[in-house]
N, C-alpha and C positions, 0 to 999 in steps of 0.2 A: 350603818343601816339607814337609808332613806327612804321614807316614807313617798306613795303615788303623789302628787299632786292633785288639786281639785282644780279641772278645767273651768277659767275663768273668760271673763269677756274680753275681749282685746285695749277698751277702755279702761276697765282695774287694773289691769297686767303693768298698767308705764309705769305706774310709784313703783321703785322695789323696796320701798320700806314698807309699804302695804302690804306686797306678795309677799316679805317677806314673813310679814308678822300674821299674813293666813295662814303662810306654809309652816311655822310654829303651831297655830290652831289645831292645822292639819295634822300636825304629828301626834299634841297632845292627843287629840280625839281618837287617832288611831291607840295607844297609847292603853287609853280607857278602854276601849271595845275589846282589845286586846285580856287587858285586865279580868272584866267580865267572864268571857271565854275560859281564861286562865283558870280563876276561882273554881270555874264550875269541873272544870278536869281535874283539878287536884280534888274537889269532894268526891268526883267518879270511883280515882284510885287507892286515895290515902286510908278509904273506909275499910279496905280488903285488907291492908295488912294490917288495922286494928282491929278487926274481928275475931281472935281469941281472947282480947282482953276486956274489950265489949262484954263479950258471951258471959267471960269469970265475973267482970266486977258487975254485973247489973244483973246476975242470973237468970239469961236471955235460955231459954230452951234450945239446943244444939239446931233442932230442927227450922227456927222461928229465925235464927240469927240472918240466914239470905236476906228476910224481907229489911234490914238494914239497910241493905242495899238496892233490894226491885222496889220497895215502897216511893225512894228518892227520885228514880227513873220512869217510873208509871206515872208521877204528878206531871215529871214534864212532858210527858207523852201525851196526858188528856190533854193538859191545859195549854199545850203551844200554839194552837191555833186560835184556842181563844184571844190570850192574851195578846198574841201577832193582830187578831182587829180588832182590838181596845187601842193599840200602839197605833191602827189607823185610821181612829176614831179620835182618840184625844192627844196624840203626838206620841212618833216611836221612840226618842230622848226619853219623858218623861216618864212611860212607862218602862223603858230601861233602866231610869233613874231609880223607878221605884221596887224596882228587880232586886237591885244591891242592898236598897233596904232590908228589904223582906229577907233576901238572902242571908243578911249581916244577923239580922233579930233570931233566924232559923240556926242560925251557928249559935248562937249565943244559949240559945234553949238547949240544944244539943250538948253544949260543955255541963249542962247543970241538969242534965237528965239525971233518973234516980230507979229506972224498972224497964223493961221490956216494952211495956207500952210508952212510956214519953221518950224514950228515944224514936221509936217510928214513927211516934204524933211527930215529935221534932225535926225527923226527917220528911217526913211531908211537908211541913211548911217550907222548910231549905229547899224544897223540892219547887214550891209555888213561885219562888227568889228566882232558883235557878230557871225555870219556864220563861217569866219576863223576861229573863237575860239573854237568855241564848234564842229564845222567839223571835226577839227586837232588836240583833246588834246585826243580822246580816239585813234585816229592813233598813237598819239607819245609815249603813254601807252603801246599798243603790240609792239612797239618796244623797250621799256625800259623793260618791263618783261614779263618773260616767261609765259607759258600758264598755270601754276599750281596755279601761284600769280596773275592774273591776275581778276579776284572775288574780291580779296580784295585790290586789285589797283582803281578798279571800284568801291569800297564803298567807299574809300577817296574819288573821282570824286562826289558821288551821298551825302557824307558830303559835301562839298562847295555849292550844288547846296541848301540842306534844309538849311544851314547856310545862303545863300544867299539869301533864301526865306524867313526867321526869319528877319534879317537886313531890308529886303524893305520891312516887315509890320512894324516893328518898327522903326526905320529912318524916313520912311514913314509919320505916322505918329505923329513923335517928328516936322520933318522939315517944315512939310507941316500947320501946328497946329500954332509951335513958331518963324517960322524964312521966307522961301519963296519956292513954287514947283522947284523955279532954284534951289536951293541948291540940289536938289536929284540928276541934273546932274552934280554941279562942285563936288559934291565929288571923281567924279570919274577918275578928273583929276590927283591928285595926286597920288591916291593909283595906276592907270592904268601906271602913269608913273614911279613909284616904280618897278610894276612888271616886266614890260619892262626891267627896270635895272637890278633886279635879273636875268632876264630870258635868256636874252645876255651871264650873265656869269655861269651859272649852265646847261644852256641846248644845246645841239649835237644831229646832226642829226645821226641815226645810221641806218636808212633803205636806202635801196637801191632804189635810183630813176629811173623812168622808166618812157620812153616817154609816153605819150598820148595826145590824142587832145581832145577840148571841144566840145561840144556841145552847140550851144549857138541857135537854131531854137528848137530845145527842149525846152530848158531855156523857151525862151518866149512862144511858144505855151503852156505850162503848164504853167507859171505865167499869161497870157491874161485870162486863163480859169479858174484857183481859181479865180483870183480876178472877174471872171463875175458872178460864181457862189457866192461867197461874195458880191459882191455887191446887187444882185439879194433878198439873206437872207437879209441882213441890208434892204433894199428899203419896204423890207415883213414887215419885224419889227416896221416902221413909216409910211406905206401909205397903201394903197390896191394893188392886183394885177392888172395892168394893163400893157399895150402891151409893155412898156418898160423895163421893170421887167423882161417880157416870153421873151424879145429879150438878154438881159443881160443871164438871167437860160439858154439857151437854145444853145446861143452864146457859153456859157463858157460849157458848156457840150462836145458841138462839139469839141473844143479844146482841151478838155481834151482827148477825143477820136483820136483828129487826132496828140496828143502827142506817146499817146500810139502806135498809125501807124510808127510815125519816128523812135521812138526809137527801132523797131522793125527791122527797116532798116539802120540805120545811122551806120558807122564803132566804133565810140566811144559816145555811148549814152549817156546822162545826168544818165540815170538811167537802167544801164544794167537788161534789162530784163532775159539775162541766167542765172544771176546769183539765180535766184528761183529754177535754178535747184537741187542747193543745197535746200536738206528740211529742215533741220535746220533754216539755213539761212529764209526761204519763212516765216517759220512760226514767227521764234522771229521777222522779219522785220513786219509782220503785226497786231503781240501782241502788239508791238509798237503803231503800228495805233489808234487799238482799245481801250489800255487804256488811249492812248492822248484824244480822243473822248468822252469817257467815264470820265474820270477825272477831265481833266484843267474847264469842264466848272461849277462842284461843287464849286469852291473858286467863281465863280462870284454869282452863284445863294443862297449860303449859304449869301455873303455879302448883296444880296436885299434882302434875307427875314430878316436879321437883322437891317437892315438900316430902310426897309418897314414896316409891321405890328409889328416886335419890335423895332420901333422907336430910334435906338441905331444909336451913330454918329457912320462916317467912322473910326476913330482911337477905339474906345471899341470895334468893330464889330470884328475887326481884332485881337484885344488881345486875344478876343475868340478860336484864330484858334491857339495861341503863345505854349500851352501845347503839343499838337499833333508834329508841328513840330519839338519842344526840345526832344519831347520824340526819334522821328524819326534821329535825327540827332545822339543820342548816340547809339541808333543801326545801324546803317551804315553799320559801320566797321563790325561788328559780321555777318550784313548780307549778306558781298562780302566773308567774312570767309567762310560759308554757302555754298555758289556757288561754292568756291574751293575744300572744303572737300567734298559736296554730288552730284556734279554737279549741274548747273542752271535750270533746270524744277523744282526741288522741292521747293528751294525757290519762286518762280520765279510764279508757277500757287500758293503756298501757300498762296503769297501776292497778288495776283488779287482776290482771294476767301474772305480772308478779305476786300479787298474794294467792293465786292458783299455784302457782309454781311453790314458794312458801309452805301450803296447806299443805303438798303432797310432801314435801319432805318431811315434813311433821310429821305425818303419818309413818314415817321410817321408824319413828322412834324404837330404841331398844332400851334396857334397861342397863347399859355399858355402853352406848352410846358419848360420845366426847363432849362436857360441856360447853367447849369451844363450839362444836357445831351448832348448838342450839341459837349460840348468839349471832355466826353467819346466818342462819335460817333468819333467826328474826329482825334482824339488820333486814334484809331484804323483803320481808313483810311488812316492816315500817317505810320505807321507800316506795312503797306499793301506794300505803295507805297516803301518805302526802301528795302523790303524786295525784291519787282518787279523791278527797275532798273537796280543794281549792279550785278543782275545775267541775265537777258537779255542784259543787254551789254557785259557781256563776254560770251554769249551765240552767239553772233552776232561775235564779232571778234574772237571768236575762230575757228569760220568756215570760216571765210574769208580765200582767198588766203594772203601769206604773203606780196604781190605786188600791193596789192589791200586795204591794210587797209584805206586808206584815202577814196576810193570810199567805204569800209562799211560803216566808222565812218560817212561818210556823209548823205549815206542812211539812215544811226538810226535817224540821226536827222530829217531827208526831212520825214519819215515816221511820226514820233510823231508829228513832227509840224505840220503836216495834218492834222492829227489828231485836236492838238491844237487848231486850228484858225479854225476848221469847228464846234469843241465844244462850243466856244465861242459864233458866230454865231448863233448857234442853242436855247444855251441859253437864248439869247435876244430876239430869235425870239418868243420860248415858252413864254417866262415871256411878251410876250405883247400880249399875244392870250387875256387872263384871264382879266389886264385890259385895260382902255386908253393906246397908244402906247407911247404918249408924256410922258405920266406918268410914263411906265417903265423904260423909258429913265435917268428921274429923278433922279428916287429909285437907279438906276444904282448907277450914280455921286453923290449920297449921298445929293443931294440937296432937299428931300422933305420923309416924312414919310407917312402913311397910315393909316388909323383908322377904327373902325366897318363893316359892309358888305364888301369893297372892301378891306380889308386888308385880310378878309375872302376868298374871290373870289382867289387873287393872291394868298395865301399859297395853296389853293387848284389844281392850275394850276402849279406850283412848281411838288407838285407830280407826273406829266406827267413827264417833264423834268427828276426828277431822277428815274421814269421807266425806262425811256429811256435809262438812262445812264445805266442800269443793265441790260440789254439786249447786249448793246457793251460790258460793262465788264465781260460778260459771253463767249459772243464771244472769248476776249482776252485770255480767264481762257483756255479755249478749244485748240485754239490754241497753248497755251502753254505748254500744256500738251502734245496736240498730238507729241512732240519732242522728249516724252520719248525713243523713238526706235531708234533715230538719235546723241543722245549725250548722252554717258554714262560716267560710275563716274568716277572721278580719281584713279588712279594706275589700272585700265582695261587700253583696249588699245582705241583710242581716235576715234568719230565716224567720219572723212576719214582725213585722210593725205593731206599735204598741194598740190604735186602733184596729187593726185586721185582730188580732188576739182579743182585743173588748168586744170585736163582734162575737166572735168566735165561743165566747162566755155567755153570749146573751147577752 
C-alpha cells in the first residue's frame, strides 16, 4: 500500500533522503487521519450490537435505548461546521488533535457509565471528539495535497472508515458475546492515545488561518429542531399520535425554519448558505444528504429482518454483512484513483446507481429467501457505497474556497449526518407500522425473534422502508449527476478557480 505523495518544489525533490523521509511524514500522517476516521466507524457500528446488553446492565428503558446511538450522531451533526471554522481559525491539526482527546476522555466516561442518562451524557461528549475529527481530517487532507491526489487521498479516508465498520461488527461482537459492552469503549483508550502520539509528531498545520466567528443561535436553533423532530419520530414509533408528539413535530419544524431565517442574516453562519452558489458544491452537499437517508438506515433494517423472522443472533446477523464490507475496503483505494483520473461524477452517480440496484433487491426479500443472497446483495451495495464517498468528497473540496476547507469538510459531514440520524429514525418508525411497536423495539436490540404470520407481516412492511430508501437514492443518483457541467476531468481546465469561487461567496 502507497500512500499519494505531496507535490513538492522541484528544488526539495533532489535530496532523496529528504523526499524520502517526507514521504515517511506522508504516510504516517495519512496513517493518523486514517486512524481518526477508523475510530469514529467502529463507535458508529460496534454501539448496535452492544445494545441489549446496554439496555440489561444499566436499565436503559427499551424505548430510550436508540438515543444511544442518535445522541452520538446529532452532536456531530450540530457541531461539524463549527468546529471545521475553529480548525480554520486556530489550525485544522490542532483541533484534530484535540478531536482524539475529547474522543479518548468520551470513551473513557462511556466504559464507567452507571444509568441511562451518563451513558448518553457520555455519548454526547464522544460525540463532540468525534465532530473535531471527522470535521478536520478531510480539511487537513486539501491541505496536505494537491487537487489531482486528492480522489485517492479520500479513498485512504473512505478505507479507515469501512475498516472501522468491519472492526465494530466484529469487536463487536467477539466483546459483547465473551468478555463485557464496557470493553468496546476502553479499547479505545489506548489505540486513541497512540494516535495522539503519532499525530503530535508527524502532523503541521499548513493552511492559513483566518479569523471568523461562530454561530452558536444557529447551533441551537437547528439542534432544538432535529432533536423535536427526532423526538416526535421515536414517540411515533412506541405510542400514538397525540398532542405532544404534533407539539414536539411542529416545535421542531418551526425551528428548523427559523434556523434557516438566521443563517440568512447572521454575519458568520453555522451553515453558510451562499456557499450553494457554487453548483458543484449545492449538489454534491445534497447527494451527501440523500444517500445518508437512503443508506445508514439498511444496516439497521437488514439487522431486524435477520435478528426477526430469521431468528439469527446479533453477532451471525452481522457476519452476514463482513463479505461486502472486505470486499469494499479493497476497492477504496482504486476508487479515489477513479475520481482523480475521470473526475468524481462518474464514479461517484456510478456508485449510488449500484446501491439503487442493491435497494431494490432488498426489497425482494422473503422470509425463505437464501442467506447467501443477502450477502451478494450487500456486497454490491458496499461497492456502490466506496465507489460514492471518495469522489464526492473530493468533489466537495475541490470546489471549496481554499479558506474555507474546514467550513466544507464540516458541511459534508452536518449534511450526511442528517441525513444519517433521520434514516435511522425512519427505520424504526416503518419497522413498527407492520408490527407491535414494543416488539420492534425488541427485534431492534436483538432480544426477541418472530415466527409465522407476524414475521410475515414485518418482512412485508420492511419493503416500504427499502422503497423508500430508492426513491432518496435516486434523488442522490440525479443530483449527482446533474454536476456533470460543473466539474470536468483532469488535465482540462478545472470548473472555477479558487478566486472566481471567493467572488462567487461574496
Amino acid at each position: 500500500m502507497t500512500f499519494p505523495r505531496i507535490a513538492r518544489p522541484a528544488a526539495a525533490a533532489s535530496g532523496s533522503s529528504a523526499d524520502g523521509g517526507g514521504q515517511t511524514r506522508t504516510g504516517l500522517a495519512m496513517v493518523v487521519l486514517m486512524s481518526g476516521v477508523l475510530m469514529t466507524a467502529v463507535d458508529t457500528t460496534i454501539v448496535v450490537l452492544a445494545l441489549p446488553e446496554i439496555q440489561r446492565s444499566l436499565d436503559v428503558a427499551l424505548t430510550n435505548v436508540v438515543w444511544v446511538i442518535i445522541s452520538f450522531l446529532l452532536v456531530i451533526t450540530l457541531l461539524a461546521t463549527q468546529v471545521g471554522r475553529l480548525g480554520d481559525m486556530f489550525g485544522r491539526v490542532r483541533m484534530y488533535e484535540a478531536g482524539f482527546a475529547v474522543f479518548v476522555v468520551g470513551s473513557l466516561l462511556c466504559a464507567l457509565a452507571w444509568n441511562e442518562v451518563s451513558i448518553i451524557a457520555f455519548r454526547i461528549v464522544q460525540g463532540v471528539g468525534g465532530a473535531l475529527i471527522v470535521a478536520n481530517s478531510g480539511a487537513v487532507i486539501a491541505d496536505l495535497y494537491p487537487r489531482e491526489q486528492r480522489g485517492r487521498a479520500y479513498g485512504f479516508t473512505s478505507l479507515g472508515w469501512t475498516i472501522g465498520a468491519v472492526l465494530g461488527v466484529v469487536l463487536g461482537g467477539l466483546i459483547v458475546t465473551y468478555v463485557s459492552w464496557r470493553w468496546i469503549f476502553w479499547i479505545n483508550v489506548p489505540t486513541g492515545v497512540l494516535a495522539i502520539a503519532v499525530a503530535l509528531r508527524v502532523l503541521r498545520d499548513k493552511g492559513e488561518r483566518t479569523r471568523q466567528r461562530l454561530d452558536p443561535l444557529g447551533m441551537i436553533t437547528l439542534g432544538l429542531g432535529l432533536f423535536g423532530v427526532l423526538w416526535a419520530i421515536t414517540k411515533l414509533a412506541n405510542g400514538p399520535f397525540d398532542a405532544s408528539t404534533a407539539v414536539f413535530l411542529i416545535g421542531g419544524l418551526a425551528l428548523i425554519a427559523l434556523f434557516v431565517f438566521i443563517e440568512s442574516r447572521v454575519p458568520a453562519p453555522m451553515l453558510p448558505l451562499r456557499i450553494f452558489k457554487v453548483p458543484t458544491m449545492a449538489a454534491s452537499l445534497c447527494a451527501s444528504l440523500f444517500q445518508g437517508l437512503a443508506s445508514f438506515a439498511v444496516l439497521f433494517l437488514l439487522l431486524m429482518y435477520l435478528q426477526g423472522p430469521r431468528g439469527l443472533s446479533p453477532i451471525h446477523a452481522s457476519l452476514l454483512l463482513l463479505p461486502g464490507y472486505l470486499i469494499s475496503a479493497g476497492l477504496s483505494i482504486w476508487a479515489g484513483r477513479l475520481a482523480d483520473k475521470y473526475g468524481p461524477v462518474l464514479p461517484a452517480t456510478a456508485g449510488l446507481a449500484l446501491q439503487v440496484v442493491s435497494l431494490l433487491l432488498y426489497a425482494q426479500l422473503t422470509n425463505s429467501t437464501p442467506l447467501w443472497w443477502i450477502v451478494i446483495v450487500g456486497t454490491i451495495n458496499a461497492i456502490g457505497a466506496c465507489l460514492f464517498f471518495p469522489a464526492n468528497s473530493s468533489a466537495i473540496m475541490k470546489a471549496a474556497p481554499p479558506d474555507m476547507f474546514g467550513i466544507a469538510s464540516g458541511m459534508m459531514r452536518t449534511f450526511a449526518n442528517v441525513g444519517m440520524v433521520f434514516s435511522f429514525s425512519v427505520a424504526i418508525l416503518v419497522a413498527s407500522r407492520s408490527i407491535s411497536r414494543q416488539l420492534a423495539f425488541a427485534i431492534f436490540v436483538g432480544t426477541t425473534s418472530l415466527h409465522g404470520q407476524v414475521a410475515d407481516a414485518f418482512t412485508t412492511g420492511l419493503h416500504a422502508a427499502f422503497y423508500a430508501s430508492v426513491i432518496f437514492m435516486v434523488i442522490a443518483a440525479v443530483l449527482s449527476a446533474l454536476r456533470a457541467g460543473g466539474i470536468r476531468r483532469p488535465g482540462r481546465s478545472v470548473d472555477r478557480t479558487s478566486s472566481e469561487r471567493a467572488d462567487l461567496l461574496g
